[in-house]
N, C-alpha and C positions, 0 to 999 in steps of 0.2 A: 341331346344337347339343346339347351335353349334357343330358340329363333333371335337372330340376331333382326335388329331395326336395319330396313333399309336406307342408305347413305347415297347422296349425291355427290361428287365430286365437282365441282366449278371451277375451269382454270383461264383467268384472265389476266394475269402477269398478275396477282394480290389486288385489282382495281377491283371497287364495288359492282356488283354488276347487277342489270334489272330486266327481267324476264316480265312481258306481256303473255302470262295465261290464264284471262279470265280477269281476275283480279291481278294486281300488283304487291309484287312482290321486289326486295331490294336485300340483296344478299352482302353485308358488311363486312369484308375480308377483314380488314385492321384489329373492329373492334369483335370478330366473333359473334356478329347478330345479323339476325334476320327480320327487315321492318315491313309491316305488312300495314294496305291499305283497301278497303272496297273497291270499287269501280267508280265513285264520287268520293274517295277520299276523307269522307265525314266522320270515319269509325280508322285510329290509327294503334299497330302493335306492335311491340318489339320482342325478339323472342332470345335469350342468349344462347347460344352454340357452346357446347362443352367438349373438350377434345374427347374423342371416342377412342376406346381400348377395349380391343376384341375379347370375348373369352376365351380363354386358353383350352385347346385342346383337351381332353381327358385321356385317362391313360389308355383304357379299352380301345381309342379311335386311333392312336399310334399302330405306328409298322413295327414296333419292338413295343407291348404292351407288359410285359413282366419287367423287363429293365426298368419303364417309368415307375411302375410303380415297388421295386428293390429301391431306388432313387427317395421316392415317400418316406420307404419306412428309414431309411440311413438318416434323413433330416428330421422326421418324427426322433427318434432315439437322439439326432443330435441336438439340436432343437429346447424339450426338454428332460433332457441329461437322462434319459432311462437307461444309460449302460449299466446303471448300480443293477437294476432289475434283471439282467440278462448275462450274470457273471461267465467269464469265460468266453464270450460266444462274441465273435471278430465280424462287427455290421459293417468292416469296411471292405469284406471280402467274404458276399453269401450268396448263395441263390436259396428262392421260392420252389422247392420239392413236394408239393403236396399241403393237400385243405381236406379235413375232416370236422371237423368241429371246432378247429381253429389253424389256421396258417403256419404249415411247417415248415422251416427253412434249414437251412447245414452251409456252413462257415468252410474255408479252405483248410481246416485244420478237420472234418468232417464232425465237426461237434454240434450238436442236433440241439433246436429252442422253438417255440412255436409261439404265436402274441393270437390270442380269444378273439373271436368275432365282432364282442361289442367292443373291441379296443380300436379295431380296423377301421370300425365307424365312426369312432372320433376324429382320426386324422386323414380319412377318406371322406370324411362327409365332403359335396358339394352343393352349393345352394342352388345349382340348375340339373344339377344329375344326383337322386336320392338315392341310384341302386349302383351306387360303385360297388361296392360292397361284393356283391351279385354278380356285377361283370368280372371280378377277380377271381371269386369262386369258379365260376364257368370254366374261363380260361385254365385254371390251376389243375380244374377236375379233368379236364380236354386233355393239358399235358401230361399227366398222372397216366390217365388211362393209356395211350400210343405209348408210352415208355415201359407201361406193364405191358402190354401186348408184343413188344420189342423184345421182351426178355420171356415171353411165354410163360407168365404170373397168372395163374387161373382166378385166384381171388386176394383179399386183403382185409385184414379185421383193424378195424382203427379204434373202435370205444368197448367195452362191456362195463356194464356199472349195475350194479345192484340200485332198488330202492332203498328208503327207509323203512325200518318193520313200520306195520300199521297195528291197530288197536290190539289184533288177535298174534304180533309179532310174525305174519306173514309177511317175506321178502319177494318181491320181482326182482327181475332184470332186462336191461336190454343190451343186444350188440347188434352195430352197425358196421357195415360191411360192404366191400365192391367186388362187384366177379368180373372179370377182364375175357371170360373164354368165350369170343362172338360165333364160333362151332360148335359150340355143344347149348340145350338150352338142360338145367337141371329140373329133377321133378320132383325130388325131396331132398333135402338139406337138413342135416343133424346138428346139433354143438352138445357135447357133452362136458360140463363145469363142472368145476367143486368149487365150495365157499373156505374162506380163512377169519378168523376171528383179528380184531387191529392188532395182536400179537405174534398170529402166522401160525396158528394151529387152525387145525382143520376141524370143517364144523359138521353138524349133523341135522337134521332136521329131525325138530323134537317132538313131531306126530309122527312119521314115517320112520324115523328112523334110519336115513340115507343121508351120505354126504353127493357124491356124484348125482347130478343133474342134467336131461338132454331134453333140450328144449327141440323142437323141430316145426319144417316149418316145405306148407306143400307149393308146387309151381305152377305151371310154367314160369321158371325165374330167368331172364334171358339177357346180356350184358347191357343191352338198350337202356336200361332202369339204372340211374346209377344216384346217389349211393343208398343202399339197400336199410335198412331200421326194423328189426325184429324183436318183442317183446315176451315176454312171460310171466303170468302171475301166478305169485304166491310158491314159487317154486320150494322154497326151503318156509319151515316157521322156526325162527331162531332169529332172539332177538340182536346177539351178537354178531351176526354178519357183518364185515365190512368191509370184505372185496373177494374178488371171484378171479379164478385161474381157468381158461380156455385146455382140457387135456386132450381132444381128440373135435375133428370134424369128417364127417361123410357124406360125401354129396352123391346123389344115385340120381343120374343124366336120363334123358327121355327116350334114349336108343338102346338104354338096360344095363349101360355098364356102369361101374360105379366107382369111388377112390376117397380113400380114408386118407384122411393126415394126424398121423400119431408122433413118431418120430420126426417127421419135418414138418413138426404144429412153427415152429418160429419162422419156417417159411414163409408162413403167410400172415402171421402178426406184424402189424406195422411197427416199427420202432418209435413212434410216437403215442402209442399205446397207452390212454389215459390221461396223459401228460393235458 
């Protein structure tokens, strides 16, 4: 927060009052000024007094820092009228569940909306604090994690997203990820994908000859780190890719045991999953 100017208060029942330090000084209640003079008087100032109004708090420095800023975004949307942008989804009645790459919230009707980072920074900017932004993230990812660990959530996949083919029609990908298990540290982690064409057939890579893809990826990877960003290049060449399905993960822990997620892959897919 910005340093605020320090303030004197003078209380003389409103009479002008004149202080001998050094110079001469003459404090004008009535008119809000302040006349100043040397020590010979030959050199004279007047200064005006502007009522002072403190900056306001921010939301990070409150004792309920999510409720301020649930409060933001309800007057953001109300403000200028974004409910068209947000069909369905009740900003009179939501909590702040989770930040991945954008701000995820759920409504009392549990209907799930999220508003993008650089939108956050429009209606969060402030002109003495430039990383609200940052402190909401924090805070969001702080409550995220104790309420995964509350529920014994080992980890959580919020994005995968393919590239764009490049010249030779090679596609990467990446997925972003949180592990919640502060017991175990892992020492290899698997993801095995398939791609889909924008009509939802499945695609194949047109040198290799495979649709299934496992990217993997070595540790020590240990909760401390959060949130996690893994890449791949060039995993399929096919120029038609345009998005990717999570079918299987296996993480193999540093004490040698290990745990596939095949059948409970939606467990740990976020429900805001690309969104």
């Amino acid at each position: 927060m910005k340093k605020n100017p320090l303030i004197f208060v003078l209380s003389n029942n409103n009479q002008d009052v004149n202080l001998s330090i050094g110079d001469i000084y003459t404090f004008l209640f009535e008119t809000k000024r302040i006349a100043f003079c040397n020590v010979y008087c030959d050199e004279y100032f007047v200064y005006n007094i502007y009522d002072y109004a403190p900056e306001p708090p921010l939301c990070h420095e409150l004792e309920s820092p999510l409720d301020c800023y649930q409060d933001k975004i309800k007057k953001w949307v109300s403000d200028f009228k974004k409910q068209k942008d947000y069909p369905n989804f009740n900003f009179n009645d939501f909590e702040i569940v989770g930040f991945s790459n954008s701000l995820e919230l759920k409504d009392n009707n549990n209907n799930k909306t999220n508003i993008h980072e650089y939108i956050l920074k429009k209606f969060l900017k402030s002109e003495y604090q430039e990383n609200e932004v940052g402190k909401l993230i924090e805070l969001v990812q702080e409550k995220s994690f104790n309420l995964a660990q509350e529920k014994n959530k080992v980890m959580e996949i919020f994005n995968i997203y393919p590239s764009f083919p490049n010249s030779a029609s090679g596609v990467s990908f990446s997925i972003d990820w949180f592990y919640y298990n502060t017991k175990k540290e892992i020492k290899y982690i698997y993801f095995t994908v398939v791609p889909y064409n924008a009509v939802g057939d499945r695609q194949y890579c047109d040198i290799r000859d495979y649709a299934t893809f496992t990217g993997s990826s070595t540790g020590p990877i240990s909760a401390s780190s959060r949130p996690k960003k893994y890449h791949w290049e060039n995993a399929w060449y096919n120029s038609t890719i345009d998005s990717l399905e999570i079918i299987k993960v296996r993480l193999e822990y540093m004490d040698g045991t290990s745990y596939t997620f095949v059948k409970e892959i939606k467990k740990i897919i976020s429900p805001y999953l690309n969104k």
